[in-house]
N, C-alpha and C positions, 0 to 999 in steps of 0.2 A: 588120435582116433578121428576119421573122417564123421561128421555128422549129416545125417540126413534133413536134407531141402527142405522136406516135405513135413517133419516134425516142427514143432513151435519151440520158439524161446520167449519165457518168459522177462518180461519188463517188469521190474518191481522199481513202480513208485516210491518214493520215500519225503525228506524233504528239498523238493525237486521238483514241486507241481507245474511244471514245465514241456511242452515242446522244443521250443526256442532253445537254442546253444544247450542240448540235452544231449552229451555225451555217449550213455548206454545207448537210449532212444535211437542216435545214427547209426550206432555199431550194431544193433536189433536192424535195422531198417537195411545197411547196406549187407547185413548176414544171406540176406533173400529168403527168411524163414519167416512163418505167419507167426503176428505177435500179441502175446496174452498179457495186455497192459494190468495188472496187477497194484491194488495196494492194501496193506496192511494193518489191521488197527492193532498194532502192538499190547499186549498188558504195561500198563501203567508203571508197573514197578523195573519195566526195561530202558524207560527212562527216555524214549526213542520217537515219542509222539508229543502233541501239543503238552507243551510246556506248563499251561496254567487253563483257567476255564475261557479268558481271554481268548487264548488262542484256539481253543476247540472250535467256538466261536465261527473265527476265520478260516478253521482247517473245513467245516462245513459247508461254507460257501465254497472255498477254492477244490474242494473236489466237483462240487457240481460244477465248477467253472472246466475242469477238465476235462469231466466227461461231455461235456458241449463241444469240447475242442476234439474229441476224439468221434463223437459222432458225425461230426461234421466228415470225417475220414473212414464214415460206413462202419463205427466199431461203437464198445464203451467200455467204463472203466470196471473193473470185475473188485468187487466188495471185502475181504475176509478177515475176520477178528482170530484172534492167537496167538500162539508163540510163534517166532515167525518161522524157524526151521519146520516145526509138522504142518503147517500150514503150505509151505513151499513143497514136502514132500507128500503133501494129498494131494494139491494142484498137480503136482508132475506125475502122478500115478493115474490121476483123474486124466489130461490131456496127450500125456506123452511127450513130453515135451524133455529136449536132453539139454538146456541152455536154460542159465539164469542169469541177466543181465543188470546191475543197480550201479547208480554212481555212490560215492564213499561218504562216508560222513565222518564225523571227528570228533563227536565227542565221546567219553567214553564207555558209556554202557554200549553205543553202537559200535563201537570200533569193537568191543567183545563179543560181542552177537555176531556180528560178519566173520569176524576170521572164525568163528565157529562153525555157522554157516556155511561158506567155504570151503573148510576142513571135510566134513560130512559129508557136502553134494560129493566133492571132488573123489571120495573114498567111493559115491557109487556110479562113478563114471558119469556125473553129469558136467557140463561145462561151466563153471561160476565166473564169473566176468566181472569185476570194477574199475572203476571209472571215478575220473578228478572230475573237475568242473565248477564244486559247491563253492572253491577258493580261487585265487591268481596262482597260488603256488601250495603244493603238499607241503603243509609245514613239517614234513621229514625229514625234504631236501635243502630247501632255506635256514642254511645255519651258519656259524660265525666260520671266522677266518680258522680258527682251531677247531672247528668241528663240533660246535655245543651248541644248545641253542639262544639264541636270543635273549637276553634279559632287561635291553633297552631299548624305548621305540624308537629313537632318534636314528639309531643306525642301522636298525630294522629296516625303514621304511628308505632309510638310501641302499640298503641291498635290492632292497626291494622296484625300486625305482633305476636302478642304474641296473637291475640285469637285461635280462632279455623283454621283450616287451610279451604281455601277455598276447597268446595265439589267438588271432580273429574268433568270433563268436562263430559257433553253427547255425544255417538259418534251419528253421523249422522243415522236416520235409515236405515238400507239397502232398504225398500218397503216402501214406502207410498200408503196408497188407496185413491189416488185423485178422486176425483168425475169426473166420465165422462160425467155427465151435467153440464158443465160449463154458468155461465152466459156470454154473450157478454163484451170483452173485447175493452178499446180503444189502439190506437198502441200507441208506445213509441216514433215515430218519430211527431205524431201533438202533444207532449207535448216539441217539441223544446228544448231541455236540454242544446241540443250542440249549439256553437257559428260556425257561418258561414261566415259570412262578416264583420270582417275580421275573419279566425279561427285561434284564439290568442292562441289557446290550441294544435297548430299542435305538440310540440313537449311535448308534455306528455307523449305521447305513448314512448317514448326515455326509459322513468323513474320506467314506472305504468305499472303495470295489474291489473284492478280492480275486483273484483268480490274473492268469497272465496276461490278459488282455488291458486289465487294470494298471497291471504294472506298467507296460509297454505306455501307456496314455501319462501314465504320473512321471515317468522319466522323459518323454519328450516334453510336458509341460513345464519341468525343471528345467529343462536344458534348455526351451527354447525361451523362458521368461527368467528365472530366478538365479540361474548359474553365474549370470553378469553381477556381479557385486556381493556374493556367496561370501567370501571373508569377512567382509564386513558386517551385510545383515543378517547371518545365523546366529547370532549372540542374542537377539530383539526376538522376542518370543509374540509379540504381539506382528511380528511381519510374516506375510508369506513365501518367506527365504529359503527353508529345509526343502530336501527332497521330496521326504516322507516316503520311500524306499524303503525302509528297516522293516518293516512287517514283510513286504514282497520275499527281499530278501530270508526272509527266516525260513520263510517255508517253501525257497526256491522258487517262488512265479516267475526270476528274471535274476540272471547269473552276474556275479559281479564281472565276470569277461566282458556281457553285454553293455554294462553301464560303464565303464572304462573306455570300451570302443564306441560310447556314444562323446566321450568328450573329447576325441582326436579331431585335430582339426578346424580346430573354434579360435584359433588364434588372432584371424584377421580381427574377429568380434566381439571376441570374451578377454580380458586379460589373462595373463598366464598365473600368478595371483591367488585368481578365483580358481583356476583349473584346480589346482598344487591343493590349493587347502579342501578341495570339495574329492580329491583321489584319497589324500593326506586318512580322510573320513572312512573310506573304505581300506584304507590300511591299517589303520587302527581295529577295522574288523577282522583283518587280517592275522596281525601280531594277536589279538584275545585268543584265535585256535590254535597259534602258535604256542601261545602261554599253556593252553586246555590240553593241547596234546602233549606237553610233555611234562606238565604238571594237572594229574588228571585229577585232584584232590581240590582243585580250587574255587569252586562253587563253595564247600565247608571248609577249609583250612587258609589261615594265612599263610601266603605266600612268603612273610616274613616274621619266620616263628618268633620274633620278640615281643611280637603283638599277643602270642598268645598269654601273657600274664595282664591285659591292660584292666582294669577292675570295671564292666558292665555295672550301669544301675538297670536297664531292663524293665523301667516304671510301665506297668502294662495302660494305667490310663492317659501317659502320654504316646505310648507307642498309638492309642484306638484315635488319640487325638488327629495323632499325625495320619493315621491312615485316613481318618473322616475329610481331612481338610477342617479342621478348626481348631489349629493350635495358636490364633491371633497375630498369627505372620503373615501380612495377607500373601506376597507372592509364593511361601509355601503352602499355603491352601489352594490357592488357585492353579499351581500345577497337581495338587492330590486330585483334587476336584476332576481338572480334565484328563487324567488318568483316571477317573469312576467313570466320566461321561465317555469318552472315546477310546479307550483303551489304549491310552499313548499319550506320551508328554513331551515336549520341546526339550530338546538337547541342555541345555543351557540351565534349564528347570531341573531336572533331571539332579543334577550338579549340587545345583541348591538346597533341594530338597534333603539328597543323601546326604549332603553336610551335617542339613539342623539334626538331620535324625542320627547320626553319630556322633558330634561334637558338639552338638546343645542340651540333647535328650541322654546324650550318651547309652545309644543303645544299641547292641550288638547289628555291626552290618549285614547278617547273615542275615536278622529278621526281614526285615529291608529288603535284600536281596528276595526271599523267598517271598514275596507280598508283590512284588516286579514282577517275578514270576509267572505267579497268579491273573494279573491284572492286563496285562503287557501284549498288545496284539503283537507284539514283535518279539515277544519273549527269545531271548538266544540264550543257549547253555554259554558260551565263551567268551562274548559282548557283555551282557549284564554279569557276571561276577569277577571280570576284567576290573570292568567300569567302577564296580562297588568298592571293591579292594581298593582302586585308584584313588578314588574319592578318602575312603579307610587309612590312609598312609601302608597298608599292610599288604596292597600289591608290589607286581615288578614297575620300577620306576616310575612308581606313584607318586600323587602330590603330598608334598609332608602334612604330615599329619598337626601340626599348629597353622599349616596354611587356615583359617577356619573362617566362612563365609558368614559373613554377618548379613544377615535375609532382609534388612531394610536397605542396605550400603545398593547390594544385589538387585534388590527390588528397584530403587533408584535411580540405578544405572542402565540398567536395560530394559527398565518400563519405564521409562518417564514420567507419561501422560497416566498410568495406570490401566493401557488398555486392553491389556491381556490382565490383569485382576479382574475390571468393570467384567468382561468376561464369564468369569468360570466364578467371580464372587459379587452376582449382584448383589448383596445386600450392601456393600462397599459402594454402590453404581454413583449417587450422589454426592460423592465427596470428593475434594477439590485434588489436583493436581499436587500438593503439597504437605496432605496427610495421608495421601493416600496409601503411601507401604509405613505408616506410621498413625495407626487412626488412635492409638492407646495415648497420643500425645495433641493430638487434635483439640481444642476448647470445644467446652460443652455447648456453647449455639452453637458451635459448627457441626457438632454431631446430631443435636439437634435439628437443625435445618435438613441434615441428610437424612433425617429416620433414621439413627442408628443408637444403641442402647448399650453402651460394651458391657459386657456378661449376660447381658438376652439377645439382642439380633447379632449381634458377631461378639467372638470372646475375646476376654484379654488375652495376653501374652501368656501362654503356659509354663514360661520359664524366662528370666532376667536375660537377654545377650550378653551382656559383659558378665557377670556371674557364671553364666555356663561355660564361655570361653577357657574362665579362669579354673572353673572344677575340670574342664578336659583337659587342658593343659597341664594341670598338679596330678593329674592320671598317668598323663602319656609321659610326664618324667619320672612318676615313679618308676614304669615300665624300665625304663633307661639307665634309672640307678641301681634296678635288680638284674640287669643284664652283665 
């Protein structure tokens, strides 16, 4: 059915908060139809909006970041809370509009919401349009030589790598012809995103700019400073080596097309090396939707049900410990910590953390997972319960599960000096280079000399290392012998 010029198509926002390499957005743009940039605050229980209160957080700045970007193009962004189909069909009854345009998303409460969506416009002759973009590839199409999907990242990532090269980014259009009959929009402030009493988020702003303009600045400052020696210094939490991309990324400020086509062509001056391991990063985000979409269950279920009998202790005042940061490990305290202060934690940490909290504390990685969630200005449905599992032994080609990080060895090794602890744990500030991820062993004038008091200014150990080693270990072969 021919559609009328003159009628609007709706753009629906999602997480996508983008111009740049914005799929729908050009197919809206080169349609020649005036366009109703739309977004939607989903109910909660569809599973399809900020992830945790973290990200709400960030989703309030990065709208206003986009309606700046659309104003700038004589329009703005039009507000609406709901379910998202009756919402879509009062907008279309309100503007007349015969075109609904959104790029896809993957995981699965939204993957069931669209094709429903879809199903319904399309039954009353409206136009429904999706779009790739959020990935390098529809993990429908990237599958094994037999036609299944993926279950190891190794040769995931050389499918992935040895196909076609991802399609050039789209640049932003210069004009958009927004419709200057907007429908009523609601504001951004009675959707409460931000936290007030107390505002736990005061110091983000230290960290973050959200919105795409922010992205575009952190990915050239990557690329043009930190990209050169990427393999080596992303392990060292105390250097300015990561991207810090993973938030942009969640909520689309800036498409992994975009970031891939920023590191073509750096050969003269980057090693290839550094390229491979820092693409390597964003394949790994890759294979997680790959895992999510065709095991939609893996946020709550192991991915390898043998895990399902391992015996939880679930001690709830070790769990409050570890979330506090003061479980007397310094380098796990001081990644909780700067996941309280900035809503984000160094890769590396990350790792460590989830270890003590499975195989020290032994305590179910879902908690864990859902507290990431919560916290995580980058919260991803298919990154974080990838990651966790992995950490778990109980993902797709996971680290085994007796791999188990001992947090001083850890601490040691990629804080040396202590200067990501001194950090995120000054009450540690004073103390030497040498007890530092071990202050429980430290002599008493030494702790002395630093102010420090173990069981009042920082605590002891909440649990023996080699002791808990040995209780997760006699866990996970129980597991083994009842399999």
């Amino acid at each position: 059915m021919a559609k009328d010029a003159a009628k609007p198509v709706i753009l629906w926002f999602r997480k996508d908060l983008r111009l740049d390499d914005n799929q729908a957005l050009t197919a809206a743009h080169r349609s020649g139809r005036p366009i109703i940039p739309l977004y939607i605050g989903e109910p909660a229980a569809a599973g399809t909006g900020p992830l945790g209160a973290a990200q709400a957080w960030w989703l309030h700045h990065s709208l206003e970041a986009l309606n700046r970007s659309l104003q700038k193009r004589h329009g703005r962004l039009v507000l609406a809370s709901g379910e998202a189909l009756e919402v879509l069909r009062a907008f279309i009854k309100e503007s007349g509009a015969e075109a609904v345009f959104w790029n896809r998303r993957y995981d699965p409460a939204g993957i069931s919401i669209d094709a429903r969506i879809k199903h319904e416009l399309e039954k009353q002759a409206i136009e429904a349009r999706s779009f790739g973009g959020q990935l390098l590839h529809e993990p429908s199409r990237l599958m094994t030589g037999n036609g299944t999907p993926y279950r190891v990242y190794t040769p995931f990532w050389r499918a992935l790598e040895g196909g076609d090269e991802p399609e050039p980014p789209l640049e932003a259009p210069a004009e958009l012809r927004l419709t200057s009959q907007l429908p009523t929009s609601e504001t951004l402030e009675s959707w409460k995103l931000l936290p007030t009493k107390p505002d736990w988020a005061g110091d983000f702003v230290d960290l973050w700019t959200p919105g795409e303009e922010g992205a575009q600045q952190r990915l050239h400052a990557f690329v043009e400073d930190a990209l050169e020696g990427y393999k080596e210094n992303r392990d060292y939490p105390a250097r300015p080596a990561t991207s810090m991309l993973s938030p942009h990324l969640a909520l689309g400020e800036i498409s992994p097309a975009r970031i891939w086509d920023a590191t073509r062509g750096l050969s003269q001056r980057v090693p290839a090396a550094d390229i491979v391991h820092f693409r390597k990063e964003i394949a790994w985000r890759e294979f997680s939707y790959h895992l999510l979409f065709h095991f939609p269950r893996l946020a709550s279920a192991n991915w390898n049900d043998r895990f399902d009998g391992l015996e939880w202790c679930n001690d709830s005042d070790d769990f409050e410990a570890w979330r506090r940061g003061m479980t007397g490990y310094p380098i796990v305290d001081a990644g909780m910590r700067q996941l309280w202060r900035h809503g984000w934690m160094h890769n590396r940490v990350r790792m460590i953390v989830a270890s003590f909290l499975i195989k020290d504390l032994m305590i179910d990685w879902r908690r864990g997972e859902a507290w990431f969630r919560d916290t995580l200005v980058d919260a991803d449905p298919a990154n974080n319960a990838a990651s966790w599992q992995w950490v778990a032994g109980s993902g797709a080609d996971a680290s085994p599960f007796f791999r188990i990080f001992n947090p001083v060895l850890q601490g040691e090794k990629f804080d040396p000096n202590g200067d990501y602890v001194k950090t995120y744990v000054p009450e540690l500030r004073e103390l030497g280079a040498k007890y530092i991820h071990r202050p429980f062993e430290a002599p008493k004038s030494m702790l002395d000399e630093a102010g420090i008091t173990l069981g009042q200014t920082y605590p002891r150990p909440i649990v023996d290392h080699a002791s808990a080693r040995n209780r997760a270990l006699a866990a996970y072969s129980a597991t083994r012998d009842a399999a």
